[in-house]
FIKOLZA-1660 file (N, C-alpha, C; in steps of 0.1 Angstrom, whole numbers, plus 5000, padded with zeros to 4 digits):
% residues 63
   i   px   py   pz ch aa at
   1 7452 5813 1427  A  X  N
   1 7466 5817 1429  A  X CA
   1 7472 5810 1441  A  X  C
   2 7466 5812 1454  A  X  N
   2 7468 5806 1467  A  X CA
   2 7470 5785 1462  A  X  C
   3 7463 5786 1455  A  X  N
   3 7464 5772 1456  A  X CA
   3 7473 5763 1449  A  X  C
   4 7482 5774 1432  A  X  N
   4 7488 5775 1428  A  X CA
   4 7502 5772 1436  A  X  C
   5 7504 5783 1449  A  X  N
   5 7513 5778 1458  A  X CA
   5 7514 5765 1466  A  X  C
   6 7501 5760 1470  A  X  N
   6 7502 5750 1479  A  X CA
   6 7503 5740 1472  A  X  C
   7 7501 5737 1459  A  X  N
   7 7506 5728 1452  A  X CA
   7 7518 5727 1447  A  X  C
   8 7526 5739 1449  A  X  N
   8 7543 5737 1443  A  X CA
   8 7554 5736 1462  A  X  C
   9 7543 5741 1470  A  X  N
   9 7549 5737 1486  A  X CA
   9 7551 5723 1488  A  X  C
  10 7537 5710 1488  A  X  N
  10 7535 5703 1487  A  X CA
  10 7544 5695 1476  A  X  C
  11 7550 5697 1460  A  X  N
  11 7556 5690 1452  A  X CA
  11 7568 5694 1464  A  X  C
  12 7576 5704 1462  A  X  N
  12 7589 5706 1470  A  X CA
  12 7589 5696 1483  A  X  C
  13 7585 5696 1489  A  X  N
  13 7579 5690 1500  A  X CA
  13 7585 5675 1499  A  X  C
  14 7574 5672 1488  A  X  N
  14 7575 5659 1489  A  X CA
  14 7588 5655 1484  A  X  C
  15 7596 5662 1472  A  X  N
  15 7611 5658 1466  A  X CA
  15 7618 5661 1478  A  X  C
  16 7616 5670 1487  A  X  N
  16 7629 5672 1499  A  X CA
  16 7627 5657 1508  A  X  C
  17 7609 5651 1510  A  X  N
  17 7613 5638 1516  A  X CA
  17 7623 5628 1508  A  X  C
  18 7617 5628 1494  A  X  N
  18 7625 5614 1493  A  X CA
  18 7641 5615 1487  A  X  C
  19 7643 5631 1487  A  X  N
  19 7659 5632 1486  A  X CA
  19 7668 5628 1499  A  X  C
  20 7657 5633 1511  A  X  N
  20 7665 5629 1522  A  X CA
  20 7663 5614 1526  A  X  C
  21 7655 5609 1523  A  X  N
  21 7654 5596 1523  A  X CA
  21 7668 5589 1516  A  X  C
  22 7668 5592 1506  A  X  N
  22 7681 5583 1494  A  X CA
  22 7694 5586 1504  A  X  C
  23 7691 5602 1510  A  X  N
  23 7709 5605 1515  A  X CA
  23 7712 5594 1524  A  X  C
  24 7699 5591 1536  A  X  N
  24 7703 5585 1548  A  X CA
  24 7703 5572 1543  A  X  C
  25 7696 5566 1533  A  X  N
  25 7702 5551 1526  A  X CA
  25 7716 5550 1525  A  X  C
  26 7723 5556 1516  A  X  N
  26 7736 5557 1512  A  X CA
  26 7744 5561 1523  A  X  C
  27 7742 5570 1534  A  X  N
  27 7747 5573 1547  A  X CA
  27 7750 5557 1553  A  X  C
  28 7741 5549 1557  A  X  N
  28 7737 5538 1562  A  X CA
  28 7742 5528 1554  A  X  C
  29 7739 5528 1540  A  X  N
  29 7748 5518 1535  A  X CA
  29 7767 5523 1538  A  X  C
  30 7771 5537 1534  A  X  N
  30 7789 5537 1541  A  X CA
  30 7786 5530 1553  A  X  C
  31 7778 5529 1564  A  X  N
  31 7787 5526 1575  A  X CA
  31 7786 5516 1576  A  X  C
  32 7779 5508 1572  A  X  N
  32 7776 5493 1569  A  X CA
  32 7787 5483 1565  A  X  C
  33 7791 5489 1554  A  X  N
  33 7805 5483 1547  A  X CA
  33 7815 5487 1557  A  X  C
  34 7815 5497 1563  A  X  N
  34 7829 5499 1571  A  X CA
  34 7828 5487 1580  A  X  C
  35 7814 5484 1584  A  X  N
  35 7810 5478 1599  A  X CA
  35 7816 5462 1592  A  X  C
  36 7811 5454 1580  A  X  N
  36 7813 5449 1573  A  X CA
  36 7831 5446 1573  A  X  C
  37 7837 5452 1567  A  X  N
  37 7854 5450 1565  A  X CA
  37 7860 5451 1574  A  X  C
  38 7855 5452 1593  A  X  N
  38 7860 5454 1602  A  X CA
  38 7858 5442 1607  A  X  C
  39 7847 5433 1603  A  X  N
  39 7846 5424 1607  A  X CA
  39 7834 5426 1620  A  X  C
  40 7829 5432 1626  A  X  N
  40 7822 5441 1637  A  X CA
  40 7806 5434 1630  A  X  C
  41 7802 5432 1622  A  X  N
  41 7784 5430 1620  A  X CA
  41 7782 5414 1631  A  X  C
  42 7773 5418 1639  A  X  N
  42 7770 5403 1647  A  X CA
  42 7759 5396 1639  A  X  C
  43 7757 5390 1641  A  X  N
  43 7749 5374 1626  A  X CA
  43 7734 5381 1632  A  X  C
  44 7730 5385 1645  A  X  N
  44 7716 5389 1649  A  X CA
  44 7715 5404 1646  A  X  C
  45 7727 5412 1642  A  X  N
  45 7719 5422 1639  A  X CA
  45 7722 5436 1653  A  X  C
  46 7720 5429 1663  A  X  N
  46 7723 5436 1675  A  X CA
  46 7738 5441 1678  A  X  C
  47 7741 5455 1685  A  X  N
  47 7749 5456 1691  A  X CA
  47 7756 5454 1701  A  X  C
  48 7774 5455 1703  A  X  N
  48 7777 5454 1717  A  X CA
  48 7768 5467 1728  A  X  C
  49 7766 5463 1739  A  X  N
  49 7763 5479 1746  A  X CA
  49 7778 5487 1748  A  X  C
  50 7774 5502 1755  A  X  N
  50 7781 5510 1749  A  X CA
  50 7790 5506 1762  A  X  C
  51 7801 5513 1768  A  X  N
  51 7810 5506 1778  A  X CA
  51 7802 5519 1793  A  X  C
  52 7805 5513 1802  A  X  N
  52 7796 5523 1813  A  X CA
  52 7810 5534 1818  A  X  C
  53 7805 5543 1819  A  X  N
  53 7814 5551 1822  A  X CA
  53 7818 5547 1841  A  X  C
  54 7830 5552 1846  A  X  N
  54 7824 5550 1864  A  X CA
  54 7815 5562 1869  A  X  C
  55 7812 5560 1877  A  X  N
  55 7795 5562 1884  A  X CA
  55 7799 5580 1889  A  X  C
  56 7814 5580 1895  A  X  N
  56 7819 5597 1896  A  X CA
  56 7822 5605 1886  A  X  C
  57 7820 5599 1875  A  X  N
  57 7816 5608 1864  A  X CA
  57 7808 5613 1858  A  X  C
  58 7798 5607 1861  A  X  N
  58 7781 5614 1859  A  X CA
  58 7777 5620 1875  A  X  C
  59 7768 5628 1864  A  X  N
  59 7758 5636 1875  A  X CA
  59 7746 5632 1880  A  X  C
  60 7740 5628 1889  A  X  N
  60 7728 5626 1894  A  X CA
  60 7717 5634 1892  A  X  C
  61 7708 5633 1886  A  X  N
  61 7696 5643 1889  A  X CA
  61 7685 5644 1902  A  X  C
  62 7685 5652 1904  A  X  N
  62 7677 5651 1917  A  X CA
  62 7661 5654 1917  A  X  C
  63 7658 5643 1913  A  X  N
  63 7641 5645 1902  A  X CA
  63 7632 5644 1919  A  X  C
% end
């Protein structure tokens, strides 16, 4: 009986991986196209960095 369950945990299991898998494909392919018609994809793949905020707007940690 016990094992009855760990075999229907393990099938669920495994369909929640590759459902989530498919979502973040299709996630990733929309922003792609957007990145694409904006003209924004660089030929290497890489992005711009992000812009620095000034230095009195963040907080220091005092490690």
């Amino acid at each position: 009986m016990i094992g009855t369950f760990f075999s229907l945990a393990l099938l669920f299991d495994g369909r929640s991986l590759i459902a989530l898998g498919r979502g973040v494909r299709r996630i990733l392919g929309l922003v792609r196209e957007d990145e694409e018609s904006r003209g924004t994809v660089p030929v290497d793949g890489a992005r711009e960095p992000a812009a620095k905020c000034p230095a009195e707007d963040q907080e220091q940690s005092n490690n």
